[in-house]
N, C-alpha and C positions, 0 to 999 in steps of 0.2 A: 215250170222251170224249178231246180233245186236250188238251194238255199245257195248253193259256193257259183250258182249261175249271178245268184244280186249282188253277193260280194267282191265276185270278181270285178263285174260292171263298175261298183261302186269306186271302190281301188281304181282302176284304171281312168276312172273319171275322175276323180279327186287328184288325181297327178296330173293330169292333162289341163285340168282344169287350173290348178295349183302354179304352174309354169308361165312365166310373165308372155302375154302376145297382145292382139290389137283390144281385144277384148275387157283384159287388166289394165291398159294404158290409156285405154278409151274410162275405166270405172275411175283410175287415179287421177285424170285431166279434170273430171266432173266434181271429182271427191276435192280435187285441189282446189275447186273454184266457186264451190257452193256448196262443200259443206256435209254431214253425212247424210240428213236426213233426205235433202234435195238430190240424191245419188239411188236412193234406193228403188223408184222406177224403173232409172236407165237399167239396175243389176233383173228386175224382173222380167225387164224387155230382152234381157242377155238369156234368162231359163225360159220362156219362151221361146227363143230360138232354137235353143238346142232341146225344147221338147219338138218342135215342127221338124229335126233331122232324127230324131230319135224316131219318129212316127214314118216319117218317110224310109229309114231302111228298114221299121217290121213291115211297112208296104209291099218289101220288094225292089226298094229303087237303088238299094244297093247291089243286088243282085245283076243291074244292069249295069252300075259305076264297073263292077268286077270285072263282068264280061267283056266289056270293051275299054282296054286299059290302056289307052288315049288318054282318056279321060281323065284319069287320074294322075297321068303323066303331066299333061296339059293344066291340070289344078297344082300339083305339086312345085312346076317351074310359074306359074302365075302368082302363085302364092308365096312364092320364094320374093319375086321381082317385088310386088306388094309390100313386103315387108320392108325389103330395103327403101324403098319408099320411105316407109314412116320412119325409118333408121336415119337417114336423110333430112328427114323434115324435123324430127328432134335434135339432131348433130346443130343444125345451121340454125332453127327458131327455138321447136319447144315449144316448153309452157313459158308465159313470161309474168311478170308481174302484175300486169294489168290484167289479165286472165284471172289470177289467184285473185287478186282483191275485187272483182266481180263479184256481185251478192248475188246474184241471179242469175243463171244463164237457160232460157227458157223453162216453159212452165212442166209438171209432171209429164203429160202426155208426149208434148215431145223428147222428154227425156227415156221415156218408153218406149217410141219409137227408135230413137238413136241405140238403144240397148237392144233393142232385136233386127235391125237393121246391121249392125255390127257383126252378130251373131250370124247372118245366114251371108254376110259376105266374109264371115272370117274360113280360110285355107283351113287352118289347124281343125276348127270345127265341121267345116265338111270332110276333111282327111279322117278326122277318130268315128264319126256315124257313120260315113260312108263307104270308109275303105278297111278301118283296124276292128270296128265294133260286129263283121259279120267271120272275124278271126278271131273273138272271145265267144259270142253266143252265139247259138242254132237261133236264127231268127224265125225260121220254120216254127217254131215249136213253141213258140211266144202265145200266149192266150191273153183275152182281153184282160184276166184279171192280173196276166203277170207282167202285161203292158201299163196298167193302175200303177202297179209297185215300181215298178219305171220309172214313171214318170214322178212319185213320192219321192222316191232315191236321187231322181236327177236334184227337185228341189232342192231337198237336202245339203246333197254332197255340196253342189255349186254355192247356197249360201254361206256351208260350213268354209269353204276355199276361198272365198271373193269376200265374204265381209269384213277379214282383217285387213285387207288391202284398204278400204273403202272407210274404213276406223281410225287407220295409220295415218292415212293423207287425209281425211278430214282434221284430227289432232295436230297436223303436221303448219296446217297453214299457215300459220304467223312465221313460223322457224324458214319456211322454204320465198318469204319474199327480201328474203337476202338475196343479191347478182350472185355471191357464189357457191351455195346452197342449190339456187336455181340452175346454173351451169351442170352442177355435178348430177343433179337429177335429169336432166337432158341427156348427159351424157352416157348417164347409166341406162335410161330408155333407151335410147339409139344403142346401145351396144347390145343390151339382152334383142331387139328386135334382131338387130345383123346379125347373133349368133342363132337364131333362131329360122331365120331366113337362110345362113348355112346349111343349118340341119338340115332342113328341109329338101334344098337342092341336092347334098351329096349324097342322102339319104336312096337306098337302091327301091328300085320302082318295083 
């Protein structure tokens, strides 16, 4: 694969990535509640996921999402519904204080799990592996060593995008167990997911 083949990838991961979803609010709840260093599983368990979607469309399994576009349909309006969900559940709960002042919320491993568990039920991230990533690269054309570089890049990029988030709200803790600090971050959650959950639905299949 040529060199504007990794850069495109990388780019177009770094914005996707970049873009607040369940993913980032999932990193920021954790960051909010335990702090930075206790966060940094959950973000590994997140690149892990999107290395097992990255693996699965040089597979070929994108090739079948494509063909039968149901499917994607079917994930697009799921994933839409999902979000407002959590747009819902941050409007009325949130994060709340008790949350925040949590020294612990379970130990690494399960926090690695919840980070790649997040990641293979997140829409967006099966939407960019499975349906946008075989409309930037020949996935055909993919060699094991340019699938290595993949998978470096994904590392990467996704650290380079998610560990400001995970730095901000672990600094942020003391400031955010204010009631209206906490309100406005609620707010701001629930509204980036509902606009996100738009996109998505009005988004043409």
């Amino acid at each position: 694969m040529e060199l504007t083949g990794f850069v495109t990838y990388a780019v177009a991961l770094g914005i996707a990535a970049a873009i607040p979803g369940p993913g980032v609010i999932a990193l920021v709840a954790r960051a909010l509640g335990s702090g930075f260093k206790p966060t940094l599983p959950m973000l590994f368990g997140l690149v892990l996921g999107d290395v097992t979607y990255l693996a699965a469309a040089v597979l070929g399994l994108a090739y079948i999402a494509t063909t039968f576009g149901w499917v994607i349909v079917a994930l697009k309006y799921a994933g839409a519904a999902y979000l407002l969900y959590m747009a819902w559940g941050f409007w009325r709960d949130g994060i709340t204080a008790e949350k925040i002042s949590a020294k612990k919320v379970g130990g690494s491993w399960s926090s690695f799990l919840a980070g790649l568990f997040v990641t293979l039920g997140n829409p967006k991230t099966i939407i960019f592996y499975l349906a946008l990533l075989p409309n930037l690269l020949d996935l055909t054309m993919i060699t094991a060593a340019d699938f290595s570089i993949l998978v470096v890049l994904t590392f990467i990029v996704l650290m380079i995008a998610l560990l400001p988030y995970i730095a901000a709200a672990g600094k942020a803790r003391m400031f955010l167990q204010t009631p209206k600090a906490l309100k406005l971050l609620n707010r701001f959650a629930a509204t980036c997911l509902a606009g996100a959950a738009t996109a998505i639905a009005v988004r043409s299949s």
